[in-house]
C-alpha positions as CSV (number, residue, x, y, z in Angstrom):
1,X,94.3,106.9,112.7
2,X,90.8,106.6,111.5
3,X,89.2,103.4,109.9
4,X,86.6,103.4,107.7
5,X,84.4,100.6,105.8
6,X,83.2,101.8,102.1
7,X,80.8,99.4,100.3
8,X,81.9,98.5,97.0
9,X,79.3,99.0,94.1
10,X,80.2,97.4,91.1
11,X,81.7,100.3,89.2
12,X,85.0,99.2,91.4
13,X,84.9,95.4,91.1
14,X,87.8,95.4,89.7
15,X,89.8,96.9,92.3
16,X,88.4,94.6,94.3
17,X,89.6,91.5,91.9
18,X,92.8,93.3,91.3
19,X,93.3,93.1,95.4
20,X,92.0,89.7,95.9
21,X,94.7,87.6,94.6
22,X,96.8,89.5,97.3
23,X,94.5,88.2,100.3
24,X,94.5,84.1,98.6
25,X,98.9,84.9,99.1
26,X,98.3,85.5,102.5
27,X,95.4,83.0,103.8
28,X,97.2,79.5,102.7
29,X,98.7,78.4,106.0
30,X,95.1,79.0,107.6
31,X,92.9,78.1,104.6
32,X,94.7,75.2,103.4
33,X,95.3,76.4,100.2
34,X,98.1,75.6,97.8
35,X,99.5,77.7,95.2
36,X,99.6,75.9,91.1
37,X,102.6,74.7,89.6
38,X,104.1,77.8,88.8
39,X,103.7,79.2,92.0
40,X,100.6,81.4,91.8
41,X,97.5,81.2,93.9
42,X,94.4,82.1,91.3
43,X,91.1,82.3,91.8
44,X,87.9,82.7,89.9
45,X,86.6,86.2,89.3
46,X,83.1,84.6,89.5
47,X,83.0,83.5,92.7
48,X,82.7,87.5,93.4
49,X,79.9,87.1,92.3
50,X,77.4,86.7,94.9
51,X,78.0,89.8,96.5
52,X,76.1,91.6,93.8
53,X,74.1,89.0,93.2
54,X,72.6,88.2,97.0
55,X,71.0,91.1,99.5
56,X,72.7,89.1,102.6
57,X,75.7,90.0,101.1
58,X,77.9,92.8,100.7
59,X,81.8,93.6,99.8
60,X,83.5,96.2,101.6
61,X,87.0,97.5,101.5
62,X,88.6,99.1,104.7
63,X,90.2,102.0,104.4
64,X,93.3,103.0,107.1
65,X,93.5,106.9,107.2
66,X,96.6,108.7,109.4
Protein backbone atom coordinates (compact mmCIF):
# COMPACT_ATOMS: atom_id res chain seq x y z
CA UNK A 1 0.00 0.00 0.00
CA UNK A 2 1.34 3.25 -0.95
CA UNK A 3 0.07 6.78 0.25
CA UNK A 4 0.29 9.73 -1.39
CA UNK A 5 -0.64 13.54 -0.75
CA UNK A 6 -1.77 15.51 -4.08
CA UNK A 7 -2.41 19.29 -3.67
CA UNK A 8 -5.57 20.39 -4.92
CA UNK A 9 -5.56 23.44 -7.45
CA UNK A 10 -8.70 24.88 -7.90
CA UNK A 11 -9.79 23.14 -11.16
CA UNK A 12 -10.90 20.26 -8.48
CA UNK A 13 -12.52 22.28 -5.78
CA UNK A 14 -15.33 20.70 -6.22
CA UNK A 15 -14.38 17.29 -5.60
CA UNK A 16 -13.12 18.57 -2.65
CA UNK A 17 -16.71 20.31 -1.64
CA UNK A 18 -18.37 17.26 -3.00
CA UNK A 19 -16.16 15.14 -0.27
CA UNK A 20 -16.41 17.60 2.53
CA UNK A 21 -19.83 17.10 3.73
CA UNK A 22 -18.66 13.42 4.19
CA UNK A 23 -15.77 14.44 6.80
CA UNK A 24 -18.55 17.20 8.91
CA UNK A 25 -20.76 13.27 9.14
CA UNK A 26 -17.91 11.94 10.73
CA UNK A 27 -16.29 14.71 13.08
CA UNK A 28 -19.57 15.59 15.31
CA UNK A 29 -18.85 13.54 18.43
CA UNK A 30 -15.28 15.21 18.49
CA UNK A 31 -16.10 18.61 16.97
CA UNK A 32 -19.22 19.22 18.75
CA UNK A 33 -21.24 19.61 15.86
CA UNK A 34 -24.88 18.92 15.39
CA UNK A 35 -26.66 18.01 12.34
CA UNK A 36 -30.07 20.70 11.21
CA UNK A 37 -33.45 19.67 11.62
CA UNK A 38 -33.67 17.35 8.93
CA UNK A 39 -30.78 15.63 9.75
CA UNK A 40 -27.99 16.97 7.45
CA UNK A 41 -24.75 18.43 8.56
CA UNK A 42 -24.01 21.46 5.88
CA UNK A 43 -21.48 23.69 5.56
CA UNK A 44 -20.51 26.70 3.62
CA UNK A 45 -18.66 26.28 0.45
CA UNK A 46 -16.85 29.60 1.28
CA UNK A 47 -15.18 28.72 4.15
CA UNK A 48 -12.92 26.68 1.47
CA UNK A 49 -11.92 29.53 0.69
CA UNK A 50 -8.85 30.41 2.38
CA UNK A 51 -6.97 27.73 0.97
CA UNK A 52 -6.70 29.49 -2.32
CA UNK A 53 -6.89 32.57 -0.99
CA UNK A 54 -3.75 32.40 1.85
CA UNK A 55 0.04 31.13 0.96
CA UNK A 56 0.15 29.40 4.61
CA UNK A 57 -2.39 27.34 3.41
CA UNK A 58 -2.93 24.48 1.30
CA UNK A 59 -5.74 21.56 0.60
CA UNK A 60 -4.59 18.26 -0.01
CA UNK A 61 -6.38 15.01 -0.68
CA UNK A 62 -4.69 11.58 0.34
CA UNK A 63 -4.74 9.12 -1.98
CA UNK A 64 -4.56 5.11 -0.58
CA UNK A 65 -3.08 3.05 -3.57
CA UNK A 66 -2.92 -1.17 -3.22
Amino acid sequence: MEVFLVKINAEFRHILENLFPYYIYDMPEYMGWSPNDNGQFSFNKSSLDVYWERVDHAPYFTLIMN
